[in-house]
N, C-alpha and C positions, 0 to 999 in steps of 0.2 A: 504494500500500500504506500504510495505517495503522499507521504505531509508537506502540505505547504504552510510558508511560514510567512506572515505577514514582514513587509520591510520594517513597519513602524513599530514593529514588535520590540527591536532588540533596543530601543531607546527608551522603555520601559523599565527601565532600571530605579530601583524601589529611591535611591535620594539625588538631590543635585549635589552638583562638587564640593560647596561650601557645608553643606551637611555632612560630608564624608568626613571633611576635613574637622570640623567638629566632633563627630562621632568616634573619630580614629585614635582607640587605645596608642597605637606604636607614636604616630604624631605626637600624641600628647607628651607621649614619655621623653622623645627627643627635645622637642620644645622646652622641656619640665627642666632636663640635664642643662642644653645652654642656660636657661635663664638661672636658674639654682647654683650650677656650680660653676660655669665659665663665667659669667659677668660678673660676678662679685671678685672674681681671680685677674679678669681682665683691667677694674676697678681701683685694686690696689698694684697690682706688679705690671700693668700695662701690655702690649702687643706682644710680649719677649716672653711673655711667662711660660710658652710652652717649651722655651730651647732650655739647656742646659740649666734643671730646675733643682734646687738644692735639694733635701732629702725632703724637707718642713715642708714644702711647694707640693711636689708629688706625693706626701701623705695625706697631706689636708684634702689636693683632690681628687684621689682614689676614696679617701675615707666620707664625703662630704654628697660624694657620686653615687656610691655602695648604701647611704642611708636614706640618699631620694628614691634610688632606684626599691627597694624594699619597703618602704613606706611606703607607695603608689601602687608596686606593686601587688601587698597585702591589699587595699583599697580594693583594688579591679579582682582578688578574688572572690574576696568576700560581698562586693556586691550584686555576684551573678545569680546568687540567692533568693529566692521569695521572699516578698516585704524589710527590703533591706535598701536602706538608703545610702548612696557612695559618701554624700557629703557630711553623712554624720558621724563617717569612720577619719577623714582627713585629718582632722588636728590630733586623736588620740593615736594614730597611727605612724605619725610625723612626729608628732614629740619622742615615740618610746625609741622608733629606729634611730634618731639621733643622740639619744640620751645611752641607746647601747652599744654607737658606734666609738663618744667620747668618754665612757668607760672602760672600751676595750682599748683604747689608744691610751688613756694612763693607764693600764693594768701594764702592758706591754711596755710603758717606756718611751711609746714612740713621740718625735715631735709632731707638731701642727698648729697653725695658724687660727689661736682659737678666737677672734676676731669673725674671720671665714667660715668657721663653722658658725657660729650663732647667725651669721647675714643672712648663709645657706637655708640656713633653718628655718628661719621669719619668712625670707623669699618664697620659699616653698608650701608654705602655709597660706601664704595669700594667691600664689599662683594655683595653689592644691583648689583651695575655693572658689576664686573665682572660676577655674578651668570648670568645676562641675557645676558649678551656678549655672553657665552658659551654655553648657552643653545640656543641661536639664530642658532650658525650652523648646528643644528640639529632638527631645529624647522619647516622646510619646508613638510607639510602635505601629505603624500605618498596616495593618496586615487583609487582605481581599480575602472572603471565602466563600467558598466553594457550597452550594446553600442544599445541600442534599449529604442523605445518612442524621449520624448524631451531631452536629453541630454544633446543634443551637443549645445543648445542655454545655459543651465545651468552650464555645466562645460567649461569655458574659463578662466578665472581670472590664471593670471599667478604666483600666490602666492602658490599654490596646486599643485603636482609633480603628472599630472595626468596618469594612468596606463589602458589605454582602453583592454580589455577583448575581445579575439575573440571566445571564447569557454567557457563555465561555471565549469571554474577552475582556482584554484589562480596558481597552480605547482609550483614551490618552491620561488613565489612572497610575500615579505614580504610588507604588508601594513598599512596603519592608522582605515582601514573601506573600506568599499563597498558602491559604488551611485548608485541609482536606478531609474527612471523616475515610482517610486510608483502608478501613475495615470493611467499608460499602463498594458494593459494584458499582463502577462508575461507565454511565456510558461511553459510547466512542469517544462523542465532542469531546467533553469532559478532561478523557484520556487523552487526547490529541492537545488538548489546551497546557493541562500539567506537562505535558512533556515540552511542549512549547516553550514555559515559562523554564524548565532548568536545562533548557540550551541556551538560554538569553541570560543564565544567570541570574533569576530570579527564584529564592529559594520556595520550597516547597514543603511544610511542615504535616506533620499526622497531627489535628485536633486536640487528640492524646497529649500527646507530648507538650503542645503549650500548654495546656489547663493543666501537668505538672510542674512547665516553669513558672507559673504566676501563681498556684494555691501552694504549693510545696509540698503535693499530695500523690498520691500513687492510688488513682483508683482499682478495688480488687475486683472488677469486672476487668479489669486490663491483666491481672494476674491468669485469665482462661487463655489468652492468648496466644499461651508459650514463652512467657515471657519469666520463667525462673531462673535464665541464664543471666538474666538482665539484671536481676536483684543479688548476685552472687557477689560476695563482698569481697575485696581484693586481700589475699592471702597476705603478702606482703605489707600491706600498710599496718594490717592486723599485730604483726609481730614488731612493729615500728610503736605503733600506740600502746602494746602493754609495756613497752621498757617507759616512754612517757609516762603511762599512771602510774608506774614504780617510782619515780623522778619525782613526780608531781608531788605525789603524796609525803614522801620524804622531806621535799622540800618545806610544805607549808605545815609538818605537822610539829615544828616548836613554835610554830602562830596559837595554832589547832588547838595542841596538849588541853592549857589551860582556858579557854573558852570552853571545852568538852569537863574540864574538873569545875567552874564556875556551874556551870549549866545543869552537870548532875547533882550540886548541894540546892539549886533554887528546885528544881523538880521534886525534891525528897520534902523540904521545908512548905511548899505547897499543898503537897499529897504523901500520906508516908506510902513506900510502896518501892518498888527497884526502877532505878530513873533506867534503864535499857530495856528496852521490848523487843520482844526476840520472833520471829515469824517465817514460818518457811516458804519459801517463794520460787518459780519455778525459774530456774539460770539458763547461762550458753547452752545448747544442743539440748534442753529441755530435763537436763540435771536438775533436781533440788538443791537450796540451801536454805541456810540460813541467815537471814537479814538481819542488822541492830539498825536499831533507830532511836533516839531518844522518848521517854515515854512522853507522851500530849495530853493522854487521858484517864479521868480519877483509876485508882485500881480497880482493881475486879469487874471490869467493864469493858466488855468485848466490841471489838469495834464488825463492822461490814463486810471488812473483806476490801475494800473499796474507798476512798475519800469523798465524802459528802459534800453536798453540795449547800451553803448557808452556814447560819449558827447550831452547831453542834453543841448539846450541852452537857455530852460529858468530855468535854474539851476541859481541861485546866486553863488560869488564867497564862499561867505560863506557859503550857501548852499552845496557849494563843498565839504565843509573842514569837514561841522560835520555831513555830510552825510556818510566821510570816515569812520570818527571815530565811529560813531553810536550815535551823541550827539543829531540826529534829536529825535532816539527813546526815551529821557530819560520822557519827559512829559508823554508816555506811565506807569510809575511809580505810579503816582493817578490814571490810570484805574486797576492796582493790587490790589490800595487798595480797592475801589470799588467794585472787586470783579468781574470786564467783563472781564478781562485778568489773568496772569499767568505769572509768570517771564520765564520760560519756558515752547514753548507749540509750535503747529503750528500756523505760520502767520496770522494774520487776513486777507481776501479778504473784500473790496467794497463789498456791498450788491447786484449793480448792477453787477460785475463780476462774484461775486460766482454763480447767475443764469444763466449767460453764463455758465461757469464751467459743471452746474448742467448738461445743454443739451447734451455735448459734451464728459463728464471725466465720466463714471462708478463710481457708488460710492465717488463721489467726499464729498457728503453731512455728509458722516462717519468721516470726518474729525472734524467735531464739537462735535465728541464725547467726547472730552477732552477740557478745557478751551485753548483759544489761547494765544500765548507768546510773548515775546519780541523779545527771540530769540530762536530759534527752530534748528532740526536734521535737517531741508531741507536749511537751512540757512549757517548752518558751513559746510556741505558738497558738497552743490551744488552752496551755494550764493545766490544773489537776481538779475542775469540779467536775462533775456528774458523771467520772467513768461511767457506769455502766451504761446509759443512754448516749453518751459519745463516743464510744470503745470504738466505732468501726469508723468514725473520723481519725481517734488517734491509733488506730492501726495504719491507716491511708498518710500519716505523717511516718510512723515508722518504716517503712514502706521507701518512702524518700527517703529516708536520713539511711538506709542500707544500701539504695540504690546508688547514692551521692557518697557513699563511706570512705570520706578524706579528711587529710588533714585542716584544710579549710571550712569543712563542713563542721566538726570539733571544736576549732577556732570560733567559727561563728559563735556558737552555743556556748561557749565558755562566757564571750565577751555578753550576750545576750542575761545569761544566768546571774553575772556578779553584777549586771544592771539591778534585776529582781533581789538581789540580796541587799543590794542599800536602800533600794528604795522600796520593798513591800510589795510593789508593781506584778498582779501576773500571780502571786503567792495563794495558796489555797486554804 
């Protein structure tokens, strides 16, 4: 069969120049280096600075280069994520890479021009912000769809300037990509049209897949698909992350120690009874163990199985307070080291709810294919009210968070979590 291909077709191309140029991570990054570290270099040692540069010259900027370049680039990972704004990682992103660049430079000894470092640094903050300020107005995703199958369940999210198609033609509609409900037969036109748009280099998405980049969800109708290869966690990072929670933990637990010994004398003084509540819970590849958690509620008072949703009244008052802050979780910290948890990961359930779970949720039991965590992607984005009526939404987040199981995705939820922990925000 003969495709023909419209001429006006291939200038369909989803932005204009100056939008590309806006848009374009690598651009930006280049642009970010001259202004950050050549101009303030150029500023003080003039046109000559790059010839025969004493050692203080070429450390400040190698060192000045190396903490733009990771600052921006933690930026652009972390906000490929659902509901993650870039410009409100810029300044705390920029401060710490700078701050760990001019610690390891006096650990080391080395010189540097700490003048140039602080310029570097201010430059960079202001260029960091404005760049995404500006690139934000033009950032809203133009994407054409394709108006047959499931669509219309997948494209709603109001963040996408959606362009529904009544005919299998762009005409002189300039877009991001093409959506497609990939799972439906699609007729010839249809067929002929999609293939049309990814030789002109106009991408061409499954419906699917966006309404996981924008909910940050895995719906388990998409689980029938075939798609358990997809959810398979990468072995390697796997063994990467437990030397990290070994790290971790170590690290913050002469913080820890004593907030865990304050914490057990108010829980006793409140309610007499053993400030650890101990609970078995179902682990990695569907092992049991056993959880601690600081006790929240009077004794001999059994709880759900579950975290409630409202005022709980056999909550202690203290129980209130470090339930907010997440201090119930910190004895969860000896089961990382032990090896039954994860600092991040999905939730542990009861041993007895997860086989509820099992009956009722598809695929629920894939969830144990990763170690569970302390604090998890169903956690910072959904919270911890009404599991039981939201279990198959916060499956649909775990789901993603194994799909996506990287370091970046970890990061995110770190940074997300200690948000929640000073500020109450999110707490159940």
């Amino acid at each position: 069969m003969h495709i023909s291909i419209k001429p006006m077709q291939k200038n369909r191309r989803h932005s204009l120049w100056y939008e590309r140029i806006l848009l374009s991570f690598r651009i930006h990054l280049v642009l970010g280096l001259i202004v950050a570290v050549v101009l303030p270099a150029l500023w003080h040692w003039g046109w000559t600075f790059w010839s025969a540069q004493p050692d203080v010259r070429a450390t400040t900027l190698v060192a000045t280069a190396i903490a733009y370049l990771i600052s921006i680039s933690t930026v652009h990972r972390l906000s490929v994520f659902p509901g993650t704004r870039a410009f409100a990682y810029v300044i705390p992103s920029i401060t710490l890479s700078y701050i760990l660049i001019v610690c390891l430079l006096l650990f080391t000894g080395l010189p540097f021009a700490r003048w140039q470092m602080a310029a570097s640094y201010i430059i960079s903050i202001i260029y960091g912000c404005a760049g995404y300020l500006l690139a934000n107005r033009f950032r809203t995703r133009k994407l054409a769809v394709v108006p047959m199958g499931r669509v219309s369940e997948f494209c709603q999210t109001m963040q996408i300037d959606w362009r529904w198609l009544s005919e299998p033609d762009l005409q002189d509609m300039r877009v991001d990509g093409v959506v497609a409900d990939l799972a439906t037969e699609l007729d010839e036109e249809w067929q002929r049209f999609l293939a049309d748009c990814t030789i002109h280099r106009i991408p061409v998405y499954d419906a699917r897949e966006v309404h996981e980049t924008m909910t940050g969800r895995v719906g388990l109708d998409h689980l029938y698909q075939n798609r358990y290869g997809s959810l398979l966690p990468r072995e390697d990072y796997e063994i990467v992350k437990r030397c990290i929670d070994i790290a971790g933990v170590l690290l913050v637990m002469p913080v820890v120690l004593p907030v865990m010994a304050v914490t057990a004398i108010m829980i006793k003084r409140d309610d007499p009874g053993p400030a650890i509540f101990v609970q078995k819970r179902m682990g990695f590849q569907c092992r049991t163990f056993n959880v601690y958690k600081f006790r929240s509620m009077y004794a001999n008072q059994e709880g759900l199985g579950f975290t409630s949703e409202g005022e709980d009244p056999r909550i202690t008052k203290v129980g209130r307070m470090i339930r907010k802050y997440r201090i119930d979780e910190l004895p969860q910290l000896f089961n990382v080291l032990k090896g039954d948890m994860s600092l991040i990961g999905p939730r542990p359930e009861s041993s007895s709810l997860a086989e509820w779970y099992e009956k009722d949720v598809p695929f629920f039991h894939y969830r144990h294919v990763v170690r569970p965590g302390i604090s998890g992607w169903a956690q910072v984005e959904q919270g911890y009210a009404a599991e039981i009526e939201g279990m198959t939404r916060k499956l649909e987040y775990d789901f993603y968070y194994i799909r996506h199981f990287s370091f970046w995705m970890d990061m995110l939820i770190v940074i997300r979590t200690i948000k929640t922990i000073f500020t109450g925000h999110g707490a159940r």
